[in-house]
DOLUM-945439 format. One record per residue: chain; z, x, y of N, C-alpha, C in turn. Coordinates in steps of 0.1 Angstrom, whole numbers, plus 5000, padded with zeros to 4 digits. Layout:
<vexzas>
VEXZA / A / Z / X / Y / Z / X / Y / Z / X / Y $
...
</vexzas>
This chain:
<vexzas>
VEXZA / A / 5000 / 5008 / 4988 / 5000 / 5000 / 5000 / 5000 / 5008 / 5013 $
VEXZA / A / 4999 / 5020 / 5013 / 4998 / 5031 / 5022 / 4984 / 5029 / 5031 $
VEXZA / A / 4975 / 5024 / 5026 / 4964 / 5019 / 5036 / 4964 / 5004 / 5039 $
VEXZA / A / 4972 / 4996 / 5034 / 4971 / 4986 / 5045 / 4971 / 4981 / 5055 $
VEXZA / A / 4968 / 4973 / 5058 / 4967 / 4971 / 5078 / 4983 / 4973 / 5082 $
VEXZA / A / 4981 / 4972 / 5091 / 4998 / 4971 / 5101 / 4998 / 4956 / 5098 $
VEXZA / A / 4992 / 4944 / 5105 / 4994 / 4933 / 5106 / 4999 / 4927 / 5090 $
VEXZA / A / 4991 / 4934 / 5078 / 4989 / 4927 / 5067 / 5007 / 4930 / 5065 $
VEXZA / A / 5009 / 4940 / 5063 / 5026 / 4948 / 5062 / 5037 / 4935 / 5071 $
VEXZA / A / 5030 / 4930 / 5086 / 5040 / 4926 / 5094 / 5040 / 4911 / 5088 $
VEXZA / A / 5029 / 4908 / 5085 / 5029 / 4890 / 5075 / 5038 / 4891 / 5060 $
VEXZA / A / 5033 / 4901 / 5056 / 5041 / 4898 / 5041 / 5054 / 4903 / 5042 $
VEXZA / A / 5062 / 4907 / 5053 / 5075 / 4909 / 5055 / 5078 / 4897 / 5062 $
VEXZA / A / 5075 / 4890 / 5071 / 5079 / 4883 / 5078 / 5079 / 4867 / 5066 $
VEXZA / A / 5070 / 4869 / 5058 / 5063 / 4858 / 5050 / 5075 / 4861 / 5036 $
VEXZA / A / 5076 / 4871 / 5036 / 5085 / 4871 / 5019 / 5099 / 4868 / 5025 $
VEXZA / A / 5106 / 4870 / 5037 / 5117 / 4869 / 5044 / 5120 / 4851 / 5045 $
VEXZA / A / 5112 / 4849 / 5053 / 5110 / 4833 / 5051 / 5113 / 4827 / 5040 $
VEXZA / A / 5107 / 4828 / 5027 / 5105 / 4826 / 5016 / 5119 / 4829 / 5007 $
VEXZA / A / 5120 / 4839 / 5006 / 5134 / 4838 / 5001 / 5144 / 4832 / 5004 $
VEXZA / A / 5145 / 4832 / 5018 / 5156 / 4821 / 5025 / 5155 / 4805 / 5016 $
VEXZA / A / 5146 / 4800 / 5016 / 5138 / 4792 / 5017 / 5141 / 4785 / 5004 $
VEXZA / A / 5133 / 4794 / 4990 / 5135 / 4794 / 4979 / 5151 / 4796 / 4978 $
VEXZA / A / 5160 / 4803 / 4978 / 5173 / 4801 / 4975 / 5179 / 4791 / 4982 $
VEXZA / A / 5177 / 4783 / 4990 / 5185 / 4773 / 4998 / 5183 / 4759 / 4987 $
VEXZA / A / 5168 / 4762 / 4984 / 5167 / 4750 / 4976 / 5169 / 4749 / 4964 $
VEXZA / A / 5166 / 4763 / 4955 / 5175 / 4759 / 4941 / 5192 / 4762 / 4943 $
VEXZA / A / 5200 / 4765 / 4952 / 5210 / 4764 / 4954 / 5213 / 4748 / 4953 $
VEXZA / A / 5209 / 4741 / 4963 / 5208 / 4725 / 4965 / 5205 / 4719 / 4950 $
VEXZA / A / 5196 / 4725 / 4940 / 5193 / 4718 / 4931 / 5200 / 4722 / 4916 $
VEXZA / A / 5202 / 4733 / 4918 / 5209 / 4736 / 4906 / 5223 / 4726 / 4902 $
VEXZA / A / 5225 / 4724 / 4888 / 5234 / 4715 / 4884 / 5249 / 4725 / 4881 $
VEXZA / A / 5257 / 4717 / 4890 / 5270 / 4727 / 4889 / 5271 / 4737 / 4897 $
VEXZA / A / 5262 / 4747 / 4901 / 5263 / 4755 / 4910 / 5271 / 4755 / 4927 $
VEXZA / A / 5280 / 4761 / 4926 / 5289 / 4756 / 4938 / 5282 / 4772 / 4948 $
VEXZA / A / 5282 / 4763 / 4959 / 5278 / 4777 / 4967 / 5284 / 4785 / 4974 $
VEXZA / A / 5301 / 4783 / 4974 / 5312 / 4788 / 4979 / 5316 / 4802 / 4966 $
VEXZA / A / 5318 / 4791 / 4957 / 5325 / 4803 / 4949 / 5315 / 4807 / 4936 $
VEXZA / A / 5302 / 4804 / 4934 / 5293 / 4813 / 4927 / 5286 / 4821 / 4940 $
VEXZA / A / 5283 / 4833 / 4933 / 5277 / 4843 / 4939 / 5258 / 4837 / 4937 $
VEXZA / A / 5246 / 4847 / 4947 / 5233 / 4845 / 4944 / 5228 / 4847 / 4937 $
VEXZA / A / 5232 / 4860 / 4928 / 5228 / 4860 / 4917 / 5228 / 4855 / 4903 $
VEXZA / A / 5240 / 4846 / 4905 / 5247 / 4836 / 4895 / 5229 / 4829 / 4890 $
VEXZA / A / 5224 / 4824 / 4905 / 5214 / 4814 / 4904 / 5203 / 4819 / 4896 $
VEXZA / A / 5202 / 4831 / 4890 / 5191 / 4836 / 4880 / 5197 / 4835 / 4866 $
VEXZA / A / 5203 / 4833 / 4864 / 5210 / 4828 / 4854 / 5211 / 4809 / 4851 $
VEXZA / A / 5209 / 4806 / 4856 / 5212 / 4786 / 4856 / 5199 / 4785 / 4852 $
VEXZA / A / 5198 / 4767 / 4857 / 5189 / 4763 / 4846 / 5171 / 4767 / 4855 $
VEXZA / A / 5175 / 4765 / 4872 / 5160 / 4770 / 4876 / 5162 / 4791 / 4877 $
VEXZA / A / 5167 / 4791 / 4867 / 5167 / 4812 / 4870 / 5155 / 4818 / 4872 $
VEXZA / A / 5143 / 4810 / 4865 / 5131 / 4815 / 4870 / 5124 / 4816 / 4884 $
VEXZA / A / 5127 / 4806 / 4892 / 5129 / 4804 / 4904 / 5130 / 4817 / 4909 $
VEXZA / A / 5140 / 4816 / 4906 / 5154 / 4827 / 4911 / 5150 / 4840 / 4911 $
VEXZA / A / 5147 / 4844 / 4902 / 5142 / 4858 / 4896 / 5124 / 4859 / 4903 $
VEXZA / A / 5119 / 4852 / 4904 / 5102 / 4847 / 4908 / 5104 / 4855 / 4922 $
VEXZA / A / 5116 / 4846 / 4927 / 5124 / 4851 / 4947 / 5123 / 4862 / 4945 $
VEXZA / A / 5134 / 4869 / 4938 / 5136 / 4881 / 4940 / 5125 / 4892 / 4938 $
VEXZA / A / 5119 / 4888 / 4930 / 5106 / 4902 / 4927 / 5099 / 4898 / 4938 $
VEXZA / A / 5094 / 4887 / 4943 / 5087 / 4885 / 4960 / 5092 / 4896 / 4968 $
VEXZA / A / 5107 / 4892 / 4972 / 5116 / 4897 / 4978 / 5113 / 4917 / 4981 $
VEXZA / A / 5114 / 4913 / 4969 / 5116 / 4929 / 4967 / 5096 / 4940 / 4972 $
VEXZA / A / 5091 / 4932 / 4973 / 5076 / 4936 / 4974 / 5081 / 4933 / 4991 $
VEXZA / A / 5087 / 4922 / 4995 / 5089 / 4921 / 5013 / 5095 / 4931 / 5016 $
VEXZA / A / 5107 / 4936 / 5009 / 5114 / 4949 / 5014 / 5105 / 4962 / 5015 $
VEXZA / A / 5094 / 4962 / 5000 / 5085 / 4977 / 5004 / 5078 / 4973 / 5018 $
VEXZA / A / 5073 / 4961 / 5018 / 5063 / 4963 / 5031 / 5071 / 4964 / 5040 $
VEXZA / A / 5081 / 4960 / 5044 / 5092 / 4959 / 5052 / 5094 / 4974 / 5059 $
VEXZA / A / 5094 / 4983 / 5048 / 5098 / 4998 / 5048 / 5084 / 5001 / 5055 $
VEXZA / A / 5076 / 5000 / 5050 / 5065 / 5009 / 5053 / 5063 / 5003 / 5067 $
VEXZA / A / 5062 / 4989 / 5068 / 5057 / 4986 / 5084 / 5066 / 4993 / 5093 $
VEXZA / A / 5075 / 4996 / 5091 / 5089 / 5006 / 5100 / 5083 / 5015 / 5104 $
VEXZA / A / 5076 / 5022 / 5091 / 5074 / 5034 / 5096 / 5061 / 5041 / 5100 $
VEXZA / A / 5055 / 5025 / 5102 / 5043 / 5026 / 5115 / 5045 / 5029 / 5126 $
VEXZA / A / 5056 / 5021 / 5132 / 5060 / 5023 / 5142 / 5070 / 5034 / 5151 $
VEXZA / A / 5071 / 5042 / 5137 / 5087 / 5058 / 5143 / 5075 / 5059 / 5146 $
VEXZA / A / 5082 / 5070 / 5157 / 5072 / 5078 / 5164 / 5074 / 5094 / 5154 $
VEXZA / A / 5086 / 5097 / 5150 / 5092 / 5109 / 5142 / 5092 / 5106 / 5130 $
VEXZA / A / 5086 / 5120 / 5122 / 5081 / 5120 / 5112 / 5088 / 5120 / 5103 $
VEXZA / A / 5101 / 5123 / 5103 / 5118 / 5121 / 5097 / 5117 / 5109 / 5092 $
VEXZA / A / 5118 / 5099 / 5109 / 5120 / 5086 / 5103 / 5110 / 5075 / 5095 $
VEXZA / A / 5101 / 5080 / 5100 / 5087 / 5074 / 5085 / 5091 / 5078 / 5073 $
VEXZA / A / 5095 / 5087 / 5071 / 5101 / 5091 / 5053 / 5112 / 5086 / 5056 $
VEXZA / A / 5121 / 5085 / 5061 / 5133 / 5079 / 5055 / 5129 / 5063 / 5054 $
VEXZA / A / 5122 / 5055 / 5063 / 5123 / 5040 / 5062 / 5114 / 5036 / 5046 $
VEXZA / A / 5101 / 5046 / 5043 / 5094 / 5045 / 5035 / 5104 / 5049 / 5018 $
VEXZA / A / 5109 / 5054 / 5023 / 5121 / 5057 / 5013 / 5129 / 5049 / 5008 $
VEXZA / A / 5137 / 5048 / 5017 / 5146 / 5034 / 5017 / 5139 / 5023 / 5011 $
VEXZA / A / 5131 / 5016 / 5019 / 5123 / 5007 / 5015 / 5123 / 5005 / 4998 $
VEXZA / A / 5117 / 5018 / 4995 / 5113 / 5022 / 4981 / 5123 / 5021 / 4974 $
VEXZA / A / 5135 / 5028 / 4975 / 5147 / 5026 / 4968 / 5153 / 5012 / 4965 $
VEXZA / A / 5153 / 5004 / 4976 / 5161 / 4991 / 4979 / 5151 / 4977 / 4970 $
VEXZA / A / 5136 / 4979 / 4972 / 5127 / 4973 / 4964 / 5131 / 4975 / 4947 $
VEXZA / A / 5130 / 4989 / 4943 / 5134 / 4991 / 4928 / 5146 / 4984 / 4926 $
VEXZA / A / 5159 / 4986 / 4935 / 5172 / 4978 / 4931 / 5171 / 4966 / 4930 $
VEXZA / A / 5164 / 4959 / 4939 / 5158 / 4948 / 4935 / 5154 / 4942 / 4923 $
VEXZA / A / 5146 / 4951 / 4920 / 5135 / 4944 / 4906 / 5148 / 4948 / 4895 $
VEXZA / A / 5156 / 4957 / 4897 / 5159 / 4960 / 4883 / 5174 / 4949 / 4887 $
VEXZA / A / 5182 / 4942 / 4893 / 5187 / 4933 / 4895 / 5183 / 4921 / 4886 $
VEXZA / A / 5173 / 4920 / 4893 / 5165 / 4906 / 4889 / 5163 / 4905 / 4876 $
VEXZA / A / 5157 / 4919 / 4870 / 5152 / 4922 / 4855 / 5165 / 4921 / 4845 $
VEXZA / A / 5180 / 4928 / 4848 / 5188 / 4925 / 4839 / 5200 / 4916 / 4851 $
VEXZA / A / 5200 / 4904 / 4850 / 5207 / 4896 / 4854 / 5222 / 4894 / 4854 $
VEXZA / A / 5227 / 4893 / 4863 / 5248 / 4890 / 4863 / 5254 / 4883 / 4854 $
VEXZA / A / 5264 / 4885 / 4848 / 5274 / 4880 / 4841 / 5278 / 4867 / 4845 $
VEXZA / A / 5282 / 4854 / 4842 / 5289 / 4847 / 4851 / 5307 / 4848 / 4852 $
VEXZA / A / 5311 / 4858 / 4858 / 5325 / 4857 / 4856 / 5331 / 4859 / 4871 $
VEXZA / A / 5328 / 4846 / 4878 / 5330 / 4849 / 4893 / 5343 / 4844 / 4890 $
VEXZA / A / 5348 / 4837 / 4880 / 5366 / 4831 / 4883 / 5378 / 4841 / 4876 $
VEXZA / A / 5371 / 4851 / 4874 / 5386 / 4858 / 4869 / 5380 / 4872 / 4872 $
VEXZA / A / 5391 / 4883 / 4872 / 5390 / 4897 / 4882 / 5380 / 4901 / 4870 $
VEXZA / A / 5374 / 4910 / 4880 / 5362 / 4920 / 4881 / 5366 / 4932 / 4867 $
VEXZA / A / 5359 / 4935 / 4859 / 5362 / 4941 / 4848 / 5351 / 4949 / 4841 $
VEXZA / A / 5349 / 4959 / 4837 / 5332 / 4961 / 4831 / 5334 / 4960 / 4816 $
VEXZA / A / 5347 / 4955 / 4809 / 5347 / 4952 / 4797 / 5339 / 4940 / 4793 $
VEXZA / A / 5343 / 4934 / 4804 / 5338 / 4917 / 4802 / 5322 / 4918 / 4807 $
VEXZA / A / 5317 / 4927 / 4806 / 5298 / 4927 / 4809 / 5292 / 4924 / 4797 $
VEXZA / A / 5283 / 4924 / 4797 / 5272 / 4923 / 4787 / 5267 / 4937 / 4790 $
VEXZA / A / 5258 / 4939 / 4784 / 5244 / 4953 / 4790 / 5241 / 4950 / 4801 $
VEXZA / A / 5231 / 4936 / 4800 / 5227 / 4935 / 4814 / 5232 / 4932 / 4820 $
VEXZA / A / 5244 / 4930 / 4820 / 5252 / 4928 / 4833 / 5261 / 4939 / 4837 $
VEXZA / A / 5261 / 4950 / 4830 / 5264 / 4961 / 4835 / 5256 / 4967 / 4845 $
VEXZA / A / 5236 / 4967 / 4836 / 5228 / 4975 / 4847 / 5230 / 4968 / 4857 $
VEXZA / A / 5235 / 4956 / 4859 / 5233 / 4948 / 4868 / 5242 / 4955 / 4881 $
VEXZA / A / 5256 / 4953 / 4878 / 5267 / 4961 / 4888 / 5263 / 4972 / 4887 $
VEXZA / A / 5263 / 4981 / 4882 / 5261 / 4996 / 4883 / 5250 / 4997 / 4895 $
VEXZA / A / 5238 / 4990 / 4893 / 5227 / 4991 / 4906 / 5235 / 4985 / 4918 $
VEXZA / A / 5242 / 4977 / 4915 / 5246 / 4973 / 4932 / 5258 / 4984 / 4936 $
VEXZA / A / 5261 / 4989 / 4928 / 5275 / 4997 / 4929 / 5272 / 5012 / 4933 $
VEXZA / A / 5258 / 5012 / 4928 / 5249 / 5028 / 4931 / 5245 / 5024 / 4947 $
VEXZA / A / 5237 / 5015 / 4949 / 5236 / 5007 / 4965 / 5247 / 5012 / 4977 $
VEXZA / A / 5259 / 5004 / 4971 / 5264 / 5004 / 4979 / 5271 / 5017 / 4982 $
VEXZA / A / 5270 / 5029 / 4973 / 5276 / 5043 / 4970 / 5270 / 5048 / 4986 $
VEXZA / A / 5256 / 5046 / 4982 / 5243 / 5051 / 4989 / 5245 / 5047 / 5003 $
VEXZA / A / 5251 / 5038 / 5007 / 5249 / 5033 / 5023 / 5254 / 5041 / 5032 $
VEXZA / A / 5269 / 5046 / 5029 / 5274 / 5052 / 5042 / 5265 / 5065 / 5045 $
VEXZA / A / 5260 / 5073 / 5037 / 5249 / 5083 / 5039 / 5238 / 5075 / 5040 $
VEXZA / A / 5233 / 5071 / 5038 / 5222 / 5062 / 5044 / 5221 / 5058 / 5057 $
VEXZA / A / 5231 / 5052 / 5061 / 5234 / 5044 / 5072 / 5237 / 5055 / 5087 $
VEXZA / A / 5242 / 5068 / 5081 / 5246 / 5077 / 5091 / 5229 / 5086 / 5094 $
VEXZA / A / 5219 / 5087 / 5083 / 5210 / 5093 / 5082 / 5201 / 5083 / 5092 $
VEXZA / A / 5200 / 5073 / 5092 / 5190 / 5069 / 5094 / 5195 / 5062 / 5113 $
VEXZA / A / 5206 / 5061 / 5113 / 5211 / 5060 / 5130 / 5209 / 5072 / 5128 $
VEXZA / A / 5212 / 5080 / 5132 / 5205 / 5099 / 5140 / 5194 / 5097 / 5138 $
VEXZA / A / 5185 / 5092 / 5129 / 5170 / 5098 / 5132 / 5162 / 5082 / 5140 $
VEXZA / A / 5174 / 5069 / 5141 / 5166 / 5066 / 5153 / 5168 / 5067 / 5164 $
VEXZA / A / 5184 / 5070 / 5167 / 5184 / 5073 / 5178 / 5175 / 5087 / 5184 $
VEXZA / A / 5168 / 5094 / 5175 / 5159 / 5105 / 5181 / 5143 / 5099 / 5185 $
VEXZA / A / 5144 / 5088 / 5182 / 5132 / 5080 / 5182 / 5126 / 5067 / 5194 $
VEXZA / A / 5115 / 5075 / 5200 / 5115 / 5063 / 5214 / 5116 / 5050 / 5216 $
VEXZA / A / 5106 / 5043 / 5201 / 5109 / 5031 / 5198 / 5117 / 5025 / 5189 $
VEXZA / A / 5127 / 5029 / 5181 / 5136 / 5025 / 5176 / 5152 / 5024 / 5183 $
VEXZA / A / 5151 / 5034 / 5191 / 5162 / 5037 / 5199 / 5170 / 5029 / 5201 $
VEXZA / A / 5164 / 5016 / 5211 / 5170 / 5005 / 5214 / 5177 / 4995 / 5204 $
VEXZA / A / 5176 / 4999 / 5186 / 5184 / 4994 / 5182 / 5192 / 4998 / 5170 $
VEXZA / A / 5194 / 5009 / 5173 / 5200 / 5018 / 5172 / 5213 / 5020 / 5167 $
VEXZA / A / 5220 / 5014 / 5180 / 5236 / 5011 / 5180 / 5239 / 4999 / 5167 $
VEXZA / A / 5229 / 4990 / 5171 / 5229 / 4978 / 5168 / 5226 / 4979 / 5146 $
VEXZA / A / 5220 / 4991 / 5143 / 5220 / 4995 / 5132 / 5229 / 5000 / 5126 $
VEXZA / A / 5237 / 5007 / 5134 / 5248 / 5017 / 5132 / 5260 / 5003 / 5128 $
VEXZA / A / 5263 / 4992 / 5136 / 5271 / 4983 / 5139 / 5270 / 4978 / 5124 $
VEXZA / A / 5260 / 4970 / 5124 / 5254 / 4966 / 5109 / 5255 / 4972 / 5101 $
VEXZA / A / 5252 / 4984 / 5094 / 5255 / 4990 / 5083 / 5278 / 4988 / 5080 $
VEXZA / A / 5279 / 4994 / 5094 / 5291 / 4995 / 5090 / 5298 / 4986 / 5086 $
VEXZA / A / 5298 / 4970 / 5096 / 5300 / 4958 / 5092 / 5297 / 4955 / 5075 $
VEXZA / A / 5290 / 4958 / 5073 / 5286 / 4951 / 5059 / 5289 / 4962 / 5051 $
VEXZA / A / 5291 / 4971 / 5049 / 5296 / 4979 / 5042 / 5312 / 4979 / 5039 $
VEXZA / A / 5319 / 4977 / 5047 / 5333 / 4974 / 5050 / 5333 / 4961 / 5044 $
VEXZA / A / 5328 / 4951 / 5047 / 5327 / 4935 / 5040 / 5324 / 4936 / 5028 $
VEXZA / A / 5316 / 4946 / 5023 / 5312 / 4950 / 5004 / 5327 / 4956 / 5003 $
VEXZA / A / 5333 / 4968 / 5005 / 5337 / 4971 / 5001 / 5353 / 4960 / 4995 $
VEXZA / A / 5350 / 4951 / 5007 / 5366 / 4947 / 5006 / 5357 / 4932 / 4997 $
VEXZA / A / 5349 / 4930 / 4994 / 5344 / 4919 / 4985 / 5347 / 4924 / 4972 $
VEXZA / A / 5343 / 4940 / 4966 / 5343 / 4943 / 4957 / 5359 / 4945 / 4956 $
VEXZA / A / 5366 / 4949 / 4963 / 5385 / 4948 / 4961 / 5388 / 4936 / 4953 $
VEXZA / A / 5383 / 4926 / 4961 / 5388 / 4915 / 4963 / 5392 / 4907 / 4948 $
VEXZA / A / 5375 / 4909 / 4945 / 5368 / 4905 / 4931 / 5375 / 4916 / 4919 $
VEXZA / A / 5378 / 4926 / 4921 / 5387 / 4934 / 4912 / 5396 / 4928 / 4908 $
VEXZA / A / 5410 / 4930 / 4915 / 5421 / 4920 / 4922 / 5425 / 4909 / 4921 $
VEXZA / A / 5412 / 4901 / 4919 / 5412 / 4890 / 4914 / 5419 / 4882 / 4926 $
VEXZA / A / 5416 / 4885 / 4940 / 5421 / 4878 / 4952 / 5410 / 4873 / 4960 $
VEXZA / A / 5412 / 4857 / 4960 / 5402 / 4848 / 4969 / 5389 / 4846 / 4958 $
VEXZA / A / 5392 / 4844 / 4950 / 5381 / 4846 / 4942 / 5371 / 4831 / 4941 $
VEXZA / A / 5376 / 4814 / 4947 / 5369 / 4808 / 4951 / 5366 / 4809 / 4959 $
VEXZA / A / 5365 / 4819 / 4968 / 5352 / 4824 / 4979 / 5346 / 4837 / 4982 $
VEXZA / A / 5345 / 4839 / 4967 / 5334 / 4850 / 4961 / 5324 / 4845 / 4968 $
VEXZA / A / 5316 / 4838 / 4965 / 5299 / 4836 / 4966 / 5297 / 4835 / 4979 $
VEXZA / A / 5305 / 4829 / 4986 / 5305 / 4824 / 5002 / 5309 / 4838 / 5010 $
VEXZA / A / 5314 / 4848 / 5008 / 5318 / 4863 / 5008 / 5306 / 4872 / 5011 $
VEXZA / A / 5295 / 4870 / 4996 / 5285 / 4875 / 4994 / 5275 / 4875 / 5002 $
VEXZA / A / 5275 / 4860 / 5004 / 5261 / 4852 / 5014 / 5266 / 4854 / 5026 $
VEXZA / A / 5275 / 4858 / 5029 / 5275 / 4861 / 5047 / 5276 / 4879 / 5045 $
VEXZA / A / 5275 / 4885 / 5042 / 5275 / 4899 / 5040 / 5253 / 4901 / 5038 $
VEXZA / A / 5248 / 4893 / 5032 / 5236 / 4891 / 5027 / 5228 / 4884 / 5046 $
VEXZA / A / 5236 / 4873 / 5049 / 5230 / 4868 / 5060 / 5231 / 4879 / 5071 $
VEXZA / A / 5240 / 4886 / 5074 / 5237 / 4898 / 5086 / 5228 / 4908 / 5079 $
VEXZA / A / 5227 / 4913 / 5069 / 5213 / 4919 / 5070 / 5199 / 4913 / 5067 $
VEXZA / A / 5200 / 4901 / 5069 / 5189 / 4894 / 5066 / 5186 / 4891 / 5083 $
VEXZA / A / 5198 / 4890 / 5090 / 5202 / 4891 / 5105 / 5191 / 4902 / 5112 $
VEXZA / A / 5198 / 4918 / 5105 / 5193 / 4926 / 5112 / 5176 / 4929 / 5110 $
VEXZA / A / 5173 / 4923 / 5095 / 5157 / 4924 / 5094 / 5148 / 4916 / 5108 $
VEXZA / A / 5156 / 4904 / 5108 / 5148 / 4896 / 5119 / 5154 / 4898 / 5132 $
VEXZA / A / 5161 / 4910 / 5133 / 5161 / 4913 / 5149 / 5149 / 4929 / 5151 $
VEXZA / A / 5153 / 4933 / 5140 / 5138 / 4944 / 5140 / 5127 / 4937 / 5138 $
VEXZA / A / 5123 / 4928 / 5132 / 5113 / 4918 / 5132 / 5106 / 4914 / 5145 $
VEXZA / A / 5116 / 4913 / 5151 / 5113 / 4910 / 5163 / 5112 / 4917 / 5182 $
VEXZA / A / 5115 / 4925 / 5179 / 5113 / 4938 / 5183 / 5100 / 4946 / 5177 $
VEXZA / A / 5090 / 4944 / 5170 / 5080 / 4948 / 5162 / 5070 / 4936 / 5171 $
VEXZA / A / 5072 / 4922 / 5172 / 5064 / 4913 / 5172 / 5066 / 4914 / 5192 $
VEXZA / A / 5075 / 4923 / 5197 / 5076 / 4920 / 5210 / 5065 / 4932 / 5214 $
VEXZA / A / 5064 / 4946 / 5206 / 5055 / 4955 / 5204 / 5043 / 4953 / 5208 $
VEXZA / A / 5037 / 4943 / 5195 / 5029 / 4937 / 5195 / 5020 / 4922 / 5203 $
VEXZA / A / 5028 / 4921 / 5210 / 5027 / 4912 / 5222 / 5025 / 4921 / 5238 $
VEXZA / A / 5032 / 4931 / 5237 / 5029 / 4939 / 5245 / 5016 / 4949 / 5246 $
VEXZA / A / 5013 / 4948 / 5234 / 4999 / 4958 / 5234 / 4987 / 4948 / 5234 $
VEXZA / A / 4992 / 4937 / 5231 / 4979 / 4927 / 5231 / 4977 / 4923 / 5241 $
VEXZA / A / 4988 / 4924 / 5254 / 4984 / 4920 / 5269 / 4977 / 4934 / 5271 $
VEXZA / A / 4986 / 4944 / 5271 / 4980 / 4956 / 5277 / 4961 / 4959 / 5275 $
VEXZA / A / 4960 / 4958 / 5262 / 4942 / 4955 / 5259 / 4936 / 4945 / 5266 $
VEXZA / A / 4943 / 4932 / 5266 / 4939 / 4916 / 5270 / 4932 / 4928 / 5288 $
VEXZA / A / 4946 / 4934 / 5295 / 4943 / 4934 / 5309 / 4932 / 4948 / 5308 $
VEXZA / A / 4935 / 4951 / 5298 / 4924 / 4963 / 5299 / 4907 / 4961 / 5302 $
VEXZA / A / 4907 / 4949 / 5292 / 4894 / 4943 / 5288 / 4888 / 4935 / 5302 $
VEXZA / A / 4897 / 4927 / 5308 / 4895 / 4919 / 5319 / 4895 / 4932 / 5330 $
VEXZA / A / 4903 / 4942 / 5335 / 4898 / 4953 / 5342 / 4884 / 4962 / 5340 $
VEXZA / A / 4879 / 4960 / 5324 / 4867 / 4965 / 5326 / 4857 / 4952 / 5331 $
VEXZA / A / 4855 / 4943 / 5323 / 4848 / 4937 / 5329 / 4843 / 4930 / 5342 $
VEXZA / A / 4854 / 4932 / 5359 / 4852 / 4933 / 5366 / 4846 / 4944 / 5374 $
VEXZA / A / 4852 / 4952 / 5365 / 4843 / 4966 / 5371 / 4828 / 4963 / 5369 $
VEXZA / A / 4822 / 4963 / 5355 / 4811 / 4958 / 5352 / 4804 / 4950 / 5360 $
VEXZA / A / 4810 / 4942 / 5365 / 4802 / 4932 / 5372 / 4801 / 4939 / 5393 $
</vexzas>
């Protein structure tokens, strides 16, 4: 996907983003039994629409590569094009292999890896490798945008976000250990899930303000030549 257009990258991120929202709102709504406080998202690949579920996620996960790569159309530094393309890359694979071996359902009693299955081991172990990965992630990738003219501006706002949700993982995964608050496991999850789904669509849009700006700048370019012309 390295030669794709810019535009095609900014549709299928913006379009698989939508979509997943979209799709999980509604087999959430339809699933039998599924409570949305205290089962987790991934519970829902497991139930009776899991294909759904799993269908989402591998979308998903193809939104996050384009997602990566359209980022790093826009660094101006050559750092941060490998890191977003990177990331991207990484966060897509955790994805599919999520999806591919599916979660245990044991949101009502503490957190244990006796009580896994296989696949529900690979399952935590990838989220558990994830979230290993962020605070180096998260420090790597604020320094190389704050070195960067068009990322700059959200920057802080990256830094803020990683930390936020990192801190909310960590104290989710306490929690769930612990076996404290455990009817609002899933409700825990999905607000930790909605701020960076948050911060996709404030870089989303910041990309689309870009791109509004270069389309007048040509629009007046075009109209300045053709007065000349005449």
């Amino acid at each position: 996907m390295y030669h794709v257009k810019t535009h095609t990258l900014y549709i299928l991120s913006v379009g698989s983003l939508i979509l997943f929202i979209s799709v999980l709102g509604i087999v959430s709504c339809i699933t039998p039994q599924y409570h949305f406080i205290n089962h987790t998202i991934s519970r829902l690949a497991i139930e009776k629409y899991g294909i759904w579920q799993k269908l989402n996620l591998f979308q998903f996960s193809l939104g996050i590569y384009s997602f990566g790569l359209l980022l790093s159309r826009y660094a101006h530094k050559s750092l941060l094009k490998r890191i977003f393309i990177h990331t991207g890359t990484l966060l897509a694979m955790s994805q599919i292999i999520t999806a591919l071996f599916p979660t245990d359902p044991i949101e009502n009693i503490p957190f244990s890896f006796s009580l896994l299955t296989a696949t529900g081991t690979i399952h935590f172990l990838t989220v558990f490798f994830v979230l290993g990965c962020m605070p180096i992630g998260i420090s790597i990738l604020t320094h190389a945008m704050r070195d960067d003219a068009f990322f700059k501006p959200v920057s802080h706002f990256t830094a803020l976000t990683g930390a936020v949700t990192f801190i909310l993982s960590m104290l989710w995964i306490l929690f769930f250990t612990m076996g404290w608050f455990l009817a609002w496991r899933g409700l825990f999850e999905k607000i930790i899930v909605l701020i960076l789904l948050f911060w996709m669509g404030r870089i989303i849009f910041l990309i689309k303000s870009e791109q509004s700006n270069r389309a007048l700048a040509e629009s007046e370019e075009y109209v300045s030549e053709f007065h000349q012309a005449q």
